[in-house]
C-alpha positions in Angstrom: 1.0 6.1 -14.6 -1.6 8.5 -15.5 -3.5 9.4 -12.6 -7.1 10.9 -13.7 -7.4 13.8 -11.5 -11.5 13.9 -12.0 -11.7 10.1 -10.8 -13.7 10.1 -7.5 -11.5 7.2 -6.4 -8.7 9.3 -6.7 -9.9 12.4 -5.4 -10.6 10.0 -2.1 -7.3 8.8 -1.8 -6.1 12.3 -2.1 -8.1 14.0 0.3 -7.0 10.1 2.7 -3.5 10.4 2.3 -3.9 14.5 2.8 -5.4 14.5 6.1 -2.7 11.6 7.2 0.4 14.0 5.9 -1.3 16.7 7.9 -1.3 14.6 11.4 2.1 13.3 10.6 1.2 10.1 9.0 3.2 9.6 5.9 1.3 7.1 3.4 2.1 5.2 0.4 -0.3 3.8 -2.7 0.1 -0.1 -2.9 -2.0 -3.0 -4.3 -3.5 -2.5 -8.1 -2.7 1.3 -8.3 0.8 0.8 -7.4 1.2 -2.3 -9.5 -0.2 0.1 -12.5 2.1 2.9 -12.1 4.7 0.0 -12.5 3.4 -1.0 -15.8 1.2 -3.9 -15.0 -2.4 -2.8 -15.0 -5.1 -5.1 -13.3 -8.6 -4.4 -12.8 -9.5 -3.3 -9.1 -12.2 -1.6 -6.6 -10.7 -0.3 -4.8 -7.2 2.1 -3.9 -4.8 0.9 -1.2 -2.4 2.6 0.8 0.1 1.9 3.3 0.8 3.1 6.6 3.1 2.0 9.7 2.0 3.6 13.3 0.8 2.6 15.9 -2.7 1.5 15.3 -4.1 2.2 18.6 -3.2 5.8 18.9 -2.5 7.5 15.8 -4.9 5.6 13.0 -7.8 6.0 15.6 -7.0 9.7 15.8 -7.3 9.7 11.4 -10.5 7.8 11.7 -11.6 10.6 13.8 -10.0 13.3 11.8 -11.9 11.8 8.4 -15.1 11.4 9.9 -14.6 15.3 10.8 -14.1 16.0 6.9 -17.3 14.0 6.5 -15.8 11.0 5.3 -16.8 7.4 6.3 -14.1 5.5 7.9 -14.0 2.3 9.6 -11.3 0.8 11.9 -10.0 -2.6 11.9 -8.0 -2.8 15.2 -5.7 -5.4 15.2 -4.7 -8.5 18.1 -1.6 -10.1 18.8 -2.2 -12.3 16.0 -2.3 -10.3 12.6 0.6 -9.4 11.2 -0.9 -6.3 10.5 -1.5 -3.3 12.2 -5.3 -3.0 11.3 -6.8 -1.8 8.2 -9.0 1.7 7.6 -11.2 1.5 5.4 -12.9 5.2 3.9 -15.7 6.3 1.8 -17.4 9.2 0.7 -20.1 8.2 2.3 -21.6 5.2 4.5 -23.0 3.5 0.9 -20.2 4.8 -1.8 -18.8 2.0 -3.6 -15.1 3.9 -4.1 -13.1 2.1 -1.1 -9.9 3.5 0.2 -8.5 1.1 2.1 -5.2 2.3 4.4 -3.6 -1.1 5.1 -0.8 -0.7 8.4 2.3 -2.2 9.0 2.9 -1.8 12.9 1.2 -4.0 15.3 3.2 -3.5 18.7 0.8 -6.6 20.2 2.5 -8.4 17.1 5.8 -7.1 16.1 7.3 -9.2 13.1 9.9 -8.3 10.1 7.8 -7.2 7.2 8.5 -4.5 3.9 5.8 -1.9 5.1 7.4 1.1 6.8 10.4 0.9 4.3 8.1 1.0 1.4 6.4 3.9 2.7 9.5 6.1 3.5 11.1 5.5 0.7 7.7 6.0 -1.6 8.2 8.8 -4.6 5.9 11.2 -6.4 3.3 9.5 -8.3 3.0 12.0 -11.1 2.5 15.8 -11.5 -1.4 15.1 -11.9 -1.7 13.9 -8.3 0.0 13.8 -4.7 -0.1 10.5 -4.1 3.0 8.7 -3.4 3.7 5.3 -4.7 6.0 2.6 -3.6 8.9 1.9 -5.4 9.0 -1.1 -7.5 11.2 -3.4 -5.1 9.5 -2.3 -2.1 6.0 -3.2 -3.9 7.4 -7.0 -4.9 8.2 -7.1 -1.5 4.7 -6.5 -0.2 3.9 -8.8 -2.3 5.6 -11.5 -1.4 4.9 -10.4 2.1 1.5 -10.9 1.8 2.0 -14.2 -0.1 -1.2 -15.1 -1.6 -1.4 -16.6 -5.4 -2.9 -13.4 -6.8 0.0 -11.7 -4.9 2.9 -13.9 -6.3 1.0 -13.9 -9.9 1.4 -9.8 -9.8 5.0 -10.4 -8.8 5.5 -12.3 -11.9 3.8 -9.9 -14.1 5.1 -7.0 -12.6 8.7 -8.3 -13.2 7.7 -9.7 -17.1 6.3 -5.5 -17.5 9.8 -4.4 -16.4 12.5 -6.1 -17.7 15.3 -3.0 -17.0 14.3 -3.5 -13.4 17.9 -3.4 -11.1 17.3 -7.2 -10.3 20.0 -6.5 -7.2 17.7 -3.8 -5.9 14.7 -5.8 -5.5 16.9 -8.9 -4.4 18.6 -6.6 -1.5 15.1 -5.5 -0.5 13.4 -8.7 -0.5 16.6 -10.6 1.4 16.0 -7.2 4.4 12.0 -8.8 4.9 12.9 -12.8 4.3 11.0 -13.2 1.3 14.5 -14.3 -1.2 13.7 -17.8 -2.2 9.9 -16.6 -2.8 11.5 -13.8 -4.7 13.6 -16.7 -6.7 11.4 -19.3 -7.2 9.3 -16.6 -8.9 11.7 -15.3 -11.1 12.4 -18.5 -12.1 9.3 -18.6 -13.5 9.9 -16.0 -15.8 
């Protein structure tokens, strides 16, 4: 994918995922943006990224640290019921409609099997333009199916029609780690 360099979104997720690297937190591009750089491109808002640390310490410390760049950033905490570990949500400002949202996958008052810190180590290079880094195609399906919703499984589908050279083993391996085979099979039966 093509990242535009002038695109405001962009340059928010950059300057996000910049400040994270710098306080240790190593982040990922999932959702639309990742699903584009893998071919299949769907309208969106908004840019997501992925995260796993412990909510309570280190993604309050990067909501402080991007309100100290002059960014706007709200916390989501979570409880011992999400299966996520609380979402940040930043903007250029208080009003801005460009939304980065930095979705977490460690809860410690919830800790449950899920694709989320895998996909972000294991996250490559976007593209020279940019230095984002973007899940890899099995780990994205993954989050998908992790996240389970019918938009979600309707990406999967189109994600896998977009790439038909994909290493089917790779993303069956990945998806049998996080529990998600038969969603991974019913879908590809689809195809």
């Amino acid at each position: 994918m093509n990242v535009a360099a002038d695109d405001p979104l962009v340059r928010l997720a950059e300057r996000v995922a910049a400040v994270a690297g710098q306080m240790g937190i190593p982040t990922a591009l999932i959702g639309a943006t990742a699903l584009a750089a893998h071919n299949y491109v769907r309208a969106t808002a908004d840019i997501d990224l992925a995260s796993a640390v412990d909510p309570f310490r280190e993604l309050r410390r990067l909501r402080e640290a991007l309100e100290a760049e002059g960014l706007h950033a709200e916390l989501n905490l979570p409880d011992a019921e999400d299966g996520l570990g609380g979402v940040l949500r930043v903007r250029a400002q208080v009003d801005d409609d460009e939304l980065v949202e930095l979705v977490n996958f460690h809860n410690p008052l919830n800790p449950s099997r899920n694709p989320g810190a895998e996909a972000v180590r294991t996250a490559t290079a976007l593209g020279p333009s940019t230095s984002l880094r973007c899940s890899t195609l099995a780990h994205l399906i993954a989050l998908k199916l992790y996240a389970g919703s019918r938009r979600d499984q309707a990406d999967v589908v189109e994600v896998l029609r977009r790439n038909p050279e994909v290493d089917l083993a790779s993303v069956r391996e990945v998806c049998a780690r996080h529990g998600s085979s038969a969603a991974l099979e019913e879908l590809i039966a689809e195809i």
